[in-house]
C-alpha positions in Angstrom: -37.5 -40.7 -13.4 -35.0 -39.9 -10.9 -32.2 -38.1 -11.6 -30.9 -37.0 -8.2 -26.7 -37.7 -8.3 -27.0 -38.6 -12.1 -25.2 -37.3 -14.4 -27.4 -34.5 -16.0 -25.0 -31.5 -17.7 -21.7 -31.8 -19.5 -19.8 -28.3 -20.5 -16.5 -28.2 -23.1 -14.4 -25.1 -23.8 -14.4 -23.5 -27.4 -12.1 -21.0 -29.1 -14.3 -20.2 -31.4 -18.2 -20.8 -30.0 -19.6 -19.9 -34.0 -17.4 -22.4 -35.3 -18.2 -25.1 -32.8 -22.1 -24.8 -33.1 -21.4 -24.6 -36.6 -20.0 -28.1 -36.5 -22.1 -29.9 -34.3 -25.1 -28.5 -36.0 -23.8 -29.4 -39.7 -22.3 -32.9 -38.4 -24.7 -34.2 -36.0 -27.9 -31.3 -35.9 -27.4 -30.4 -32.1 -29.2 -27.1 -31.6 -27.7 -24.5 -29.5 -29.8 -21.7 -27.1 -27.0 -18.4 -26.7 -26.5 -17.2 -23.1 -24.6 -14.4 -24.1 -21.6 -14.1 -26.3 -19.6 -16.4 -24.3 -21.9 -19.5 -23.6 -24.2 -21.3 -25.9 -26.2 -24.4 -24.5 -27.1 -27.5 -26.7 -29.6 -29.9 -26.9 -30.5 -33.1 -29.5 -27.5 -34.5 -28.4 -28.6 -37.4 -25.9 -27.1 -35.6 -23.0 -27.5 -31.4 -22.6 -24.5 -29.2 -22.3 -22.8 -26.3 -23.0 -19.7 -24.9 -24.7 -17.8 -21.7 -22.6 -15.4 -19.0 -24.8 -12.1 -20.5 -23.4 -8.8 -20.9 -24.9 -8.6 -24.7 -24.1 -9.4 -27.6 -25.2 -10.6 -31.3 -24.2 -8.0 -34.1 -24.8 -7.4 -37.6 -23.6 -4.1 -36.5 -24.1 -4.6 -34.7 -21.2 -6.1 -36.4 -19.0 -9.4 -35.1 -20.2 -12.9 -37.6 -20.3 -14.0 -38.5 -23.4 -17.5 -38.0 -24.5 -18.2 -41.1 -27.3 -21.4 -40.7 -29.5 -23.1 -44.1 -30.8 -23.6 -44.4 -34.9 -25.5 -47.1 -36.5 -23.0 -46.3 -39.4 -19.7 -45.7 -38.6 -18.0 -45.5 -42.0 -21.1 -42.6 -42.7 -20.6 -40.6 -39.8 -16.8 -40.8 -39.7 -16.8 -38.8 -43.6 -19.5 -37.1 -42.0 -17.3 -35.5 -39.5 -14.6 -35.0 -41.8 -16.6 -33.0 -44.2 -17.5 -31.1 -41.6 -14.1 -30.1 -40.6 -13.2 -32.7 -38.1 -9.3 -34.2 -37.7 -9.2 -37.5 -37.2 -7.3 -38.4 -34.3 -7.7 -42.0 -34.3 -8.9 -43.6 -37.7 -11.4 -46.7 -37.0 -10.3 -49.4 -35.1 -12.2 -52.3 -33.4 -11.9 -53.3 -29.7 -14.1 -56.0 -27.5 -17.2 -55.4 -28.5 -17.2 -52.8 -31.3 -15.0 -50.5 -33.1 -14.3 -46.7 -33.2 -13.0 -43.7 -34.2 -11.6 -40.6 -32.4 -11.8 -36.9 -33.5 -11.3 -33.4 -32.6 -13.7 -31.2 -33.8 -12.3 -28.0 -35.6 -11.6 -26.1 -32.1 -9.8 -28.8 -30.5 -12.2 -30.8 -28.6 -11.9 -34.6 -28.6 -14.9 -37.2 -29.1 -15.0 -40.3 -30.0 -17.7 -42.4 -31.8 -18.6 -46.2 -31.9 -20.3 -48.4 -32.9 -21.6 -52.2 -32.6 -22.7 -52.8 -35.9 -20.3 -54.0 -39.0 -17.8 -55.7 -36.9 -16.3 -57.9 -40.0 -15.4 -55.1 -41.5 
């Protein structure tokens, strides 16, 4: 496969990097490799990455890219993330094509996930 000038690594500030792998694992099993105590790498996630100690956070709201994951289940995974101590930012809605939800995870970070499935609902 070639991979030269594809996108291969994404990276997201975190508060609190115990509370974010915490999340991710719980809500979506992500596994994360430590580099120290201010970087932990995941994987499991469709595309590697990292989280950095930062006081920041990634919005849309500010001008930030948003990272959207794919469910087969929408309504499961969005009480998924809420149980795991996600805020919704966006409850579902549908748009050409699918529909989706938006939510920051509990330091901050916006995702989104969507899905193709259910569409009469």
């Amino acid at each position: 496969m070639d991979n030269h000038e594809k996108i291969n690594y994404v990276e997201f500030p975190s508060k609190d990097l115990e509370k974010t792998k915490a999340f991710f694992s719980e809500a979506f099993g992500w596994e994360f490799t430590d580099y120290g105590p201010e970087y932990s790498a995941f994987s499991g996630a469709g595309l590697d990455g990292g989280f950095f100690q930062a006081n920041l956070h990634s919005s849309t709201v500010n001008g930030a890219a948003l990272v959207v994951l794919y469910s087969s289940d929408l309504e499961d995974t969005l009480q998924k993330v809420e149980s795991c101590g996600a805020q919704v930012i966006k409850p579902i809605f549908s748009f050409p094509g699918g529909r989706r939800f938006h939510f920051a995870e509990p330091c901050g970070n916006e995702f989104a996930v969507w899905s193709d499935t259910g569409l009469q609902k």
